[in-house]
C-alpha positions in Angstrom: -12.8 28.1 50.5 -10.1 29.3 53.1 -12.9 30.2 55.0 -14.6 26.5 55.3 -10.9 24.8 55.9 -10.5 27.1 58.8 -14.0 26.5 60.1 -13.0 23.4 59.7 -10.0 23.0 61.6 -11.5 25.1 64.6 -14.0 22.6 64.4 -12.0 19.8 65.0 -9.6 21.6 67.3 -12.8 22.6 69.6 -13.7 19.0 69.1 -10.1 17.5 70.2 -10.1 19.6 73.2 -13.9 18.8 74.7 -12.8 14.9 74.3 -9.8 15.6 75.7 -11.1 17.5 78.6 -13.6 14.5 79.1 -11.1 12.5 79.1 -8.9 14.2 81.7 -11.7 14.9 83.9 -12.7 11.2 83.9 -9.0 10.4 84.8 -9.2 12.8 87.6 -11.7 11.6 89.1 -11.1 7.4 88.7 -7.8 8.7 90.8 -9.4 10.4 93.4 -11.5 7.3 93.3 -8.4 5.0 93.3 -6.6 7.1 96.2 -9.2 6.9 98.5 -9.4 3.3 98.1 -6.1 2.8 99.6 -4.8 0.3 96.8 -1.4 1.3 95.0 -2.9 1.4 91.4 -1.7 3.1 88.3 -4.4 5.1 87.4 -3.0 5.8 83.8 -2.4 1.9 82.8 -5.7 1.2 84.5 -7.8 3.8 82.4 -5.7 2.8 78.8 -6.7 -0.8 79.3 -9.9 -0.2 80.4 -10.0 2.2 77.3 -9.6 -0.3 74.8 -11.2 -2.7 76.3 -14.4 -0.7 75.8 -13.8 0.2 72.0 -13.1 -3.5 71.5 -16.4 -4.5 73.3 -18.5 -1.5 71.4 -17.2 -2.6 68.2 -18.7 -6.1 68.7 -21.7 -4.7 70.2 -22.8 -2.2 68.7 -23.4 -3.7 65.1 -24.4 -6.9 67.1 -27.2 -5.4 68.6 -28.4 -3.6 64.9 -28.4 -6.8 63.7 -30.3 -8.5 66.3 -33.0 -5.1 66.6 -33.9 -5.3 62.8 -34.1 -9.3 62.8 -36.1 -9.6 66.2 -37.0 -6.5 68.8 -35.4 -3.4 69.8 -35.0 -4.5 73.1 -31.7 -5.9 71.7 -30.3 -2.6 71.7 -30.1 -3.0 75.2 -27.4 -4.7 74.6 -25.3 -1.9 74.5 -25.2 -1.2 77.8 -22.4 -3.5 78.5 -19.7 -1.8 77.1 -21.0 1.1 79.2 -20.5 -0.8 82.5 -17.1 -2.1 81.3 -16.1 1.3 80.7 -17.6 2.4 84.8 -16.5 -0.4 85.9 -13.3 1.2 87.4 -15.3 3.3 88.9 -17.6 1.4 90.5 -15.1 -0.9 92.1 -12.7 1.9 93.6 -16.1 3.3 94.8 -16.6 0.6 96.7 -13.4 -0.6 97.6 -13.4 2.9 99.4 -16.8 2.7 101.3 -15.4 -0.4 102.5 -12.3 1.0 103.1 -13.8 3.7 105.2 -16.5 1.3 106.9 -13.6 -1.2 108.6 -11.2 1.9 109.7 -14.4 3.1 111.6 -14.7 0.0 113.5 -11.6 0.1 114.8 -11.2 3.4 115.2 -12.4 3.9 118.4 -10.4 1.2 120.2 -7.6 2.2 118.3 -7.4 5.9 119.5 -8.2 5.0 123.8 -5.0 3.4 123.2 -3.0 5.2 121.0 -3.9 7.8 123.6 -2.4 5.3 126.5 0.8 4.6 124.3 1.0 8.5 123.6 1.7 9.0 127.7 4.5 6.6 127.5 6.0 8.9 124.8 5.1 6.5 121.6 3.7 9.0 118.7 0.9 8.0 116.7 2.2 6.9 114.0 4.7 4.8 115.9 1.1 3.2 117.7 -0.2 2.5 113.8 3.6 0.6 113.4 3.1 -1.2 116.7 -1.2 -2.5 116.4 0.1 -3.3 113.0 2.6 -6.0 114.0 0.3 -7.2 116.9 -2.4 -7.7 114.0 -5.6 -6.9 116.0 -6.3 -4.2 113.5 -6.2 -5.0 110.5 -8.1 -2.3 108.9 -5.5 0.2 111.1 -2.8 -2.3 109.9 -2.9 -1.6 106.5 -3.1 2.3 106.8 0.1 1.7 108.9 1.8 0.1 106.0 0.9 3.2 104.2 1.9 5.4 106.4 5.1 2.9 106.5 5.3 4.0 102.7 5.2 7.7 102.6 8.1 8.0 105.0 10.7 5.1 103.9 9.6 5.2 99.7 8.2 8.8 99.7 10.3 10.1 102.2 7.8 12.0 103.9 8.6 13.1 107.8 5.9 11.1 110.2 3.8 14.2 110.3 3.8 14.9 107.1 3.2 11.2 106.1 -0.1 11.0 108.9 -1.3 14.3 107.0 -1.0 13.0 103.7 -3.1 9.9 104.5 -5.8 12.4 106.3 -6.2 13.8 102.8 -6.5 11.0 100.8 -9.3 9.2 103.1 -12.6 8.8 103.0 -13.4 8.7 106.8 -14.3 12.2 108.2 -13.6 10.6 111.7 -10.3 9.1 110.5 -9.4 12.6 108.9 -9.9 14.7 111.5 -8.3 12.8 114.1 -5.3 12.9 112.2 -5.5 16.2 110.5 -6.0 17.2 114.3 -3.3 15.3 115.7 -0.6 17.1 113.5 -2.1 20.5 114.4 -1.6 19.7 118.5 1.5 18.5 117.1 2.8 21.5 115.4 1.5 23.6 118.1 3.4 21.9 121.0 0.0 21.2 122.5 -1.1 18.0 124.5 -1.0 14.9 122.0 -2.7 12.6 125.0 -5.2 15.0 126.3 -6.2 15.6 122.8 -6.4 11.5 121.8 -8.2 11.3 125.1 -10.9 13.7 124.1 -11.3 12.0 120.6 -11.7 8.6 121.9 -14.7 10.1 123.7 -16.0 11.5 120.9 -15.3 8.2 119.7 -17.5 6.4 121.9 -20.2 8.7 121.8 -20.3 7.9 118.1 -19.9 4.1 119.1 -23.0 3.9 121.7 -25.2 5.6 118.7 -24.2 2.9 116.5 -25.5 0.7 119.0 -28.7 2.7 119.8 -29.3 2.8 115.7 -28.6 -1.1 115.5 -31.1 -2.1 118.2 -33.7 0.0 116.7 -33.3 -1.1 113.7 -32.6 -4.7 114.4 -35.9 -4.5 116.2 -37.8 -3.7 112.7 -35.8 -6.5 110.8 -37.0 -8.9 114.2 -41.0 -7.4 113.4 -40.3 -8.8 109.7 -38.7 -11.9 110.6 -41.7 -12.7 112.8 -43.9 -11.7 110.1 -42.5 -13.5 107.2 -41.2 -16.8 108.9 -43.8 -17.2 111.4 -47.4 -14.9 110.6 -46.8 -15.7 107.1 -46.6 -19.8 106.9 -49.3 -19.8 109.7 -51.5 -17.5 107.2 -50.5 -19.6 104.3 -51.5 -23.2 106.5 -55.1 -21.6 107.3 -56.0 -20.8 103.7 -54.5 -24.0 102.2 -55.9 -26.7 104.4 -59.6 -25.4 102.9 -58.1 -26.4 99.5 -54.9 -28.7 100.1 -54.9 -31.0 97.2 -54.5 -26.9 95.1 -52.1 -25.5 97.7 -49.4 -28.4 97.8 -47.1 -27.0 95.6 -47.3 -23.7 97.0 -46.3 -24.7 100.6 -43.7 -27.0 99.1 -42.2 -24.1 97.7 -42.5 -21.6 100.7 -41.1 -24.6 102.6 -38.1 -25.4 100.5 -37.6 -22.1 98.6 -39.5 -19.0 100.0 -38.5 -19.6 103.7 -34.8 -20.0 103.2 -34.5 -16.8 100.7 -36.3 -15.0 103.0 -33.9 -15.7 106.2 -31.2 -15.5 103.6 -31.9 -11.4 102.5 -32.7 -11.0 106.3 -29.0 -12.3 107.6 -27.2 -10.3 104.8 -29.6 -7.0 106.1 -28.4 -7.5 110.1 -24.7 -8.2 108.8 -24.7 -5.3 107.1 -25.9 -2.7 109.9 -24.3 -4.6 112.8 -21.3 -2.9 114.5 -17.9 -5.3 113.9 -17.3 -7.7 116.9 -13.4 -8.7 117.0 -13.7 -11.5 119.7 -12.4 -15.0 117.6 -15.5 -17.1 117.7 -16.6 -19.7 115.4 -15.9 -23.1 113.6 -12.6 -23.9 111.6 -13.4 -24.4 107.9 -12.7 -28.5 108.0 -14.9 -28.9 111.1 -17.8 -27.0 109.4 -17.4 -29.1 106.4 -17.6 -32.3 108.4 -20.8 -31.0 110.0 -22.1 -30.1 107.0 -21.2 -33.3 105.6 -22.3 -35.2 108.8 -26.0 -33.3 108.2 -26.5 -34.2 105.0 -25.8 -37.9 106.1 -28.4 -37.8 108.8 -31.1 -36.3 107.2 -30.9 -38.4 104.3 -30.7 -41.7 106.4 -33.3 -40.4 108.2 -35.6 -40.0 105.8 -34.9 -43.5 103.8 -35.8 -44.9 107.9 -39.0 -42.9 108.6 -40.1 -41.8 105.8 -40.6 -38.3 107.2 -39.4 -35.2 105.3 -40.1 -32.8 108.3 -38.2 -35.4 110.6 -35.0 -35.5 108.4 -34.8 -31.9 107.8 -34.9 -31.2 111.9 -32.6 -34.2 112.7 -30.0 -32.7 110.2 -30.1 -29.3 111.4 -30.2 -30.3 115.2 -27.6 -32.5 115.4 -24.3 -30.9 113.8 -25.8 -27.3 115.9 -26.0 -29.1 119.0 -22.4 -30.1 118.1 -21.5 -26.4 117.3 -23.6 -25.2 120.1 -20.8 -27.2 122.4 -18.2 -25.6 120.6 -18.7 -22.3 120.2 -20.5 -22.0 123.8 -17.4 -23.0 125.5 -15.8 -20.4 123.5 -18.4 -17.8 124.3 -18.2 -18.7 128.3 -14.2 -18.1 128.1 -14.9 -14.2 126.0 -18.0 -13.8 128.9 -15.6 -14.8 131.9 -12.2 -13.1 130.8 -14.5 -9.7 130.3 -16.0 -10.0 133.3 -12.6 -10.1 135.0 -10.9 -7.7 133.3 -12.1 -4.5 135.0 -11.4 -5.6 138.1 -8.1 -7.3 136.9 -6.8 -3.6 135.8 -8.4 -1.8 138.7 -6.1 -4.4 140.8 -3.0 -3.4 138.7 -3.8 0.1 139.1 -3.8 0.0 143.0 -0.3 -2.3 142.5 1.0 0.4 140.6 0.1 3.2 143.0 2.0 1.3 145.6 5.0 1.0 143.1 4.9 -2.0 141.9 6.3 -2.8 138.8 3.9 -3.6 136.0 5.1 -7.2 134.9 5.9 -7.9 139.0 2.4 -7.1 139.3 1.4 -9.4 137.1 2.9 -12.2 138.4 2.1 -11.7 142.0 -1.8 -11.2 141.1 -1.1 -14.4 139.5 -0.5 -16.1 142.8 -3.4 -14.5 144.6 -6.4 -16.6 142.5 -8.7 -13.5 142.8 -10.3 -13.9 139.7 -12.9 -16.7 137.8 -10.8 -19.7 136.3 -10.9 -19.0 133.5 -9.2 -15.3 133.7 -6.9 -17.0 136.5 -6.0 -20.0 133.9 -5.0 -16.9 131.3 -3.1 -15.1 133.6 -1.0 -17.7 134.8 0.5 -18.6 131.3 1.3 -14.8 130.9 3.1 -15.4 134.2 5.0 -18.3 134.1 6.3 -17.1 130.6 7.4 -13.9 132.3 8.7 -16.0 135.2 11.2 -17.3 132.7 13.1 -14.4 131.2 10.4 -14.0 127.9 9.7 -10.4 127.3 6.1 -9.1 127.7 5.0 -8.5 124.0 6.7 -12.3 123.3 4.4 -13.3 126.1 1.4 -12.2 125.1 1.9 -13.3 121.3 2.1 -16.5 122.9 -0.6 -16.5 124.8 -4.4 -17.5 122.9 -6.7 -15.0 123.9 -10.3 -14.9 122.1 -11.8 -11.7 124.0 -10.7 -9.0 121.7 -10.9 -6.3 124.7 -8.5 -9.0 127.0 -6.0 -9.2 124.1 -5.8 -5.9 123.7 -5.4 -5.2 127.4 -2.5 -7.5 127.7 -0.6 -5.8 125.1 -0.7 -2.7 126.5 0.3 -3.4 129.5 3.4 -4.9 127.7 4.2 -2.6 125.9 3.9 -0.1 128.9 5.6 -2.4 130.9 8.8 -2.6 128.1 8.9 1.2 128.1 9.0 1.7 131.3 5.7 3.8 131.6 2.1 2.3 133.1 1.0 5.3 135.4 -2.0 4.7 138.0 -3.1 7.4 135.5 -3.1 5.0 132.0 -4.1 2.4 134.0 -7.3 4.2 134.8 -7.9 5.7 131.6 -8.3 1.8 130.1 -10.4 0.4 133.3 -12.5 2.9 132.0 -12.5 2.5 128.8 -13.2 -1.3 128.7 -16.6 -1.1 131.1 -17.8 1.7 128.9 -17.3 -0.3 125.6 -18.6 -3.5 127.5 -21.7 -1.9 128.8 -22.5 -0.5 125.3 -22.6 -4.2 124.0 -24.1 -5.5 126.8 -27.5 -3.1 126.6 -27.4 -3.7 122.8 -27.8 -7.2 123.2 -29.9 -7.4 126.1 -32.5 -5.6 123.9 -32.8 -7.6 121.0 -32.6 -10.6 123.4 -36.5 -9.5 124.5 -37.3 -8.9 121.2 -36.3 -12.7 120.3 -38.2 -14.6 123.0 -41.5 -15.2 120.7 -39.0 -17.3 118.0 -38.8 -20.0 121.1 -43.1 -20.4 121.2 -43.2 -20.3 117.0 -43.1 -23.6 116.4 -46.1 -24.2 119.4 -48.2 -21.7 117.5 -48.3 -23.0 114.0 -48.4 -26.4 115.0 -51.2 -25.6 117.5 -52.3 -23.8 114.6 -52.2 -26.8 112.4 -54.0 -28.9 114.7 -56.9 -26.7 115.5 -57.7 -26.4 112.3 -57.4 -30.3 111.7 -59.8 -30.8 114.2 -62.1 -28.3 112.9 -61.8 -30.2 109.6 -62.6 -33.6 111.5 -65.9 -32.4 113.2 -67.2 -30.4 109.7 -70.3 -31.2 109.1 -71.2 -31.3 105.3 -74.8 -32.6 105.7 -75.8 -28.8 104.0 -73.8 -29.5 101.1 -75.6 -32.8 100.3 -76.8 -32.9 96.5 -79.0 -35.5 94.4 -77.2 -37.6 92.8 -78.8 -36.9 89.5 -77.2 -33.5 89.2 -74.2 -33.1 87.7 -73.7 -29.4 88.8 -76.3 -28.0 91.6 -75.1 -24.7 91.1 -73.8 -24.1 87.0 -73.6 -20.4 87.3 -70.8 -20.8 90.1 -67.4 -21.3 87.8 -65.8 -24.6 89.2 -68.0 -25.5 91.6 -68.0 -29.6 91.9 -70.2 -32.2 93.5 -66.9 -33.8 94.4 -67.0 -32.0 98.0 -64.4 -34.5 99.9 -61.6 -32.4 97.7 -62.3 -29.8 99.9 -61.5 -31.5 103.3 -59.5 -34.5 102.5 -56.1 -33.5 104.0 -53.7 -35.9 102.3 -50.4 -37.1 103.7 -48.6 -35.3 101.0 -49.9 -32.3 102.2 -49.8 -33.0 106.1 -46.0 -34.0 105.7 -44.9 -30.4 103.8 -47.2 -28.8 106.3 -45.1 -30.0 108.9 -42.0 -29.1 107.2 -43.0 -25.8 107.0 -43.1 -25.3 110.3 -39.7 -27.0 111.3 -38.2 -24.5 108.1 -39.8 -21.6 109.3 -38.4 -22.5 112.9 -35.4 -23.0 112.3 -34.5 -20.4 110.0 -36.0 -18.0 112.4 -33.7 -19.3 114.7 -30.3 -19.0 112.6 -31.2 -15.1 111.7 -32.1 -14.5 115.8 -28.6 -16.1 116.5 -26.9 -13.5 114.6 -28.9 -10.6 115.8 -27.6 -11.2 119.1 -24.5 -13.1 119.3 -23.2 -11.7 116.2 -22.2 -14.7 114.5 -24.1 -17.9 113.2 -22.5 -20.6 115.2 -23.5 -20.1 118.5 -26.5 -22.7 118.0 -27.7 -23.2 121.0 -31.3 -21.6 119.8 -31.5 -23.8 116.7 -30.7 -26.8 118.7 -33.4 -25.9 121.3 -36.0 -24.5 119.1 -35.7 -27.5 116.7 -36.5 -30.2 119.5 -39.4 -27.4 120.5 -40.5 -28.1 116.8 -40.5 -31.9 116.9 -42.3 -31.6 120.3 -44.9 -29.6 119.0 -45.0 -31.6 115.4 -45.5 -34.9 117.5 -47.8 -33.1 120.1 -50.0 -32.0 117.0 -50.2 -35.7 115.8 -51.3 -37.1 118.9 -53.9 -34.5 119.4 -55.6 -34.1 115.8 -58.0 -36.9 113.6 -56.4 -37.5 110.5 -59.8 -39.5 109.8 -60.4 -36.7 107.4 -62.1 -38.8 104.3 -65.2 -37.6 103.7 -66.4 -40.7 101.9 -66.6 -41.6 106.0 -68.3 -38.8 107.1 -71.3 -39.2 103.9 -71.5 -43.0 105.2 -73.4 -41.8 108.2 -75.4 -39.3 106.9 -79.4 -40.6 106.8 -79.6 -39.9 103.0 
């Protein structure tokens, strides 16, 4: 009897420790998780609430699901699998929060290091640069790993080093851990921090130009499948359904209305998700895009109730608020193209001023005066200047001034802060010249890529409605003299399931079917259109393609009218025939 109780409580002491080893080793892990997320979570209070949560749910569950599998199927056991994902749950979402985490920091990083490597020759450490960008606010990724950083050393009371090694630990980044696992090493060592954030930044870049390489390749395969679903596909789908419209209605209604859309839809979400980050500050403010939504909807609705013209109303309401945000967002485009084209020569300019000894903020100001740039740049530089003219400081100025080029932004302030510190070698100056035409050559060749890739969208809408038209004409000129029957036969041909007398179902092309045809191809165009936009400009609202291809469409639509016979009753066609 001793025996068994002692068997016993080894058994349950075996048994206590496995859970509790379980238990520990899922808590490790969900705060490794948590850590690398970057969110300051307590992993303990987390895992306890989580932890009853999940008995509460798998004690409604569980006899739930018995219940349901002996009164109706055991696919009702199934049902368990909930308080399974409430229990991973925690998991899953630090998981992710730091892949994206990880993903954002990478974007930046490059930009971030060319000049924390600039700053670094004016004697500002790197941690001091994550403080700096952090207030400036054009990283935000960076931004928030400053206020970490900002954390270890005033809460934790970490030294800087020891606060930048701490957060090379705990990330997820490889890059963004060994540049500042390898920044501390230089650092302990009394080497060359600059040299050494130099020679990342080109490592950097390297990285940067193959994430640019990758995107246009695969860009080019999504462009392949956007061709064929939006454009092979609906022609395809035309060419089989005008043999048997009066069947095929429905289903090009639905391609039309639902199929195209979805399709453009999972395309946009695949190109967003591979695309490198572009920082520039383009696009529509949330009211205005509501009002052209709004404004859309109103037009394509009153145009329909006027003309009677589904395919009409659904290009007029697209057009017309794009051509709007085509105005918008194209002037805003011009000012990021013109202030980047500048810029290299802008710095080179400063460069030579600086060899000379100028002063960095007297050099702005006199190349000010001396118009040597496009208007727009010259416009920018002149507010910069007149606000130094004044007594404002040179980081004050910049805040002050609107810049929508990321890279000109960026520019500015480090010449301020240069400027304030009393550094700005020939040197520095150089080192960002160079920096901003190899990062603006890297975008430029990715884009001018996929812009070849995206000229056949602009003839889509002449093809299917040439397309369309053809075949209309081919239906007009059928001659169905072969097909004649007596008209004491019910069924010519009984052993051929489905086979009717009633031949004109097979040509009649009714106007239900015309009109959705003709949708179809304004959908297919104009989706196209939207999912080309943001291959190549990187956002939606540069319209100018939708606006264009859309009046392209409606040419084509109303070109395909004038050329085809609708005359397609075949009553008409049997009323010349000699018997």
């Amino acid at each position: 009897m001793n025996q068994n109780l002692e068997d016993g409580v080894l058994k349950k002491f075996v048994s206590k420790i496995t859970l509790e080893g379980a238990w520990n080793s899922i808590l490790e892990d969900i705060n490794n998780d948590v850590l690398l997320s970057g969110k300051p979570l307590d992993t303990l209070v987390l895992l306890e609430n989580l932890r009853k949560y999940s008995y509460v749910s798998a004690g409604i569950l569980f006899p739930a699901s018995l219940f349901l599998y002996y009164l109706y199927s055991p696919i009702f056991l199934g049902l368990n699998l909930i308080w399974l994902l409430i229990f991973l749950y925690p998991k899953i979402q630090q998981s992710s929060l730091s892949t994206e985490r990880k993903k954002k920091v990478e974007e930046e990083l490059p930009s971030f290091v060319i000049f924390s490597a600039v700053l670094q020759n004016v004697g500002i450490s790197l941690y001091d640069s994550f403080q700096l960008f952090h207030k400036t606010g054009l990283f935000k990724s960076i931004g928030k790993e400053a206020m970490l950083l900002k954390r270890n050393v005033e809460h934790f009371g970490l030294s800087q080093m020891e606060s930048l090694e701490e957060l090379g630990r705990t990330h997820k980044s490889e890059s963004f851990k060994n540049l500042l696992l390898g920044y501390t090493s230089i650092w302990r060592s009394g080497g060359d921090l600059s040299l050494y954030l130099e020679g990342s930044a080109d490592e950097l870049f390297i990285n940067l130009y193959d994430r640019y390489q990758s995107y246009t390749n695969n860009v080019g395969t999504i462009v392949e499948m956007l061709v064929t679903l939006l454009i092979i596909l609906p022609i395809m789908i035309m060419v089989a359904s005008f043999v048997m419209p009066g069947s095929s209605l429905e289903q090009v209604t639905l391609l039309a209305t639902v199929g195209i859309p979805i399709f453009a839809i999972l395309m946009g979400v695949a190109i967003a998700s591979i695309q490198p980050a572009s920082f520039n500050r383009i696009g529509l403010n949330t009211n205005l895009t509501v009002v052209l939504a709004g404004t859309g909807f109103f037009i394509g609705i009153s145009t329909y109730f006027v003309f009677y013209e589904t395919w009409l109303a659904v290009a007029l309401a697209i057009i017309i608020p794009s051509s709007i945000s085509a105005i918008i967002v194209g002037r805003q485009m011009k000012e990021i193209n013109k202030l980047e084209n500048s810029l290299p020569q802008y710095l080179r300019d400063m460069t030579e001023y600086k060899k000379i000894g100028y002063d960095i903020i007297l050099a702005i100001i006199r190349l000010s005066k001396e118009n040597l740039y496009n208007s727009t740049f010259n416009k920018k530089l002149g507010e910069v200047s007149i606000l130094l003219d004044n007594g404002m400081d040179p980081v004050t100025s910049i805040n002050a001034t609107e810049f929508r080029s990321f890279f000109s932004k960026i520019s500015f302030y480090l010449l301020a802060y240069t400027a304030e510190l009393g550094g700005g070698s020939p040197k520095v100056l150089e080192t960002v010249t160079r920096f901003i035409t190899n990062a603006k050559q890297i975008v430029k060749e990715g884009k001018s890529s996929i812009s070849m890739l995206a000229m056949i969208i602009f003839v889509s809408p002449v093809i299917m409605a040439f397309t369309a038209s053809m075949i209309l004409n081919m239906l007009g000129s059928f001659d169905v003299s072969a097909f004649k029957v007596p008209g004491n036969l019910d069924n010519p041909l009984p052993n051929i399931p489905g086979f009717s007398t009633d031949f004109s179902k097979l040509v009649t092309i009714t106007p239900q079917f015309l009109e959705m045809t003709k949708t179809l191809i304004v959908t297919s165009s104009l989706t196209a259109a939207f999912v080309i936009t943001k291959a190549i400009d990187f956002t939606f609202y540069n319209t100018w393609r939708v606006m264009v291809i859309g009046l392209i469409a409606i040419a084509s639509i109303v070109l395909m009218d004038n050329l085809s016979n609708l005359e397609l009753s075949f009553g008409s066609i049997l009323g010349d025939l000699p018997f």
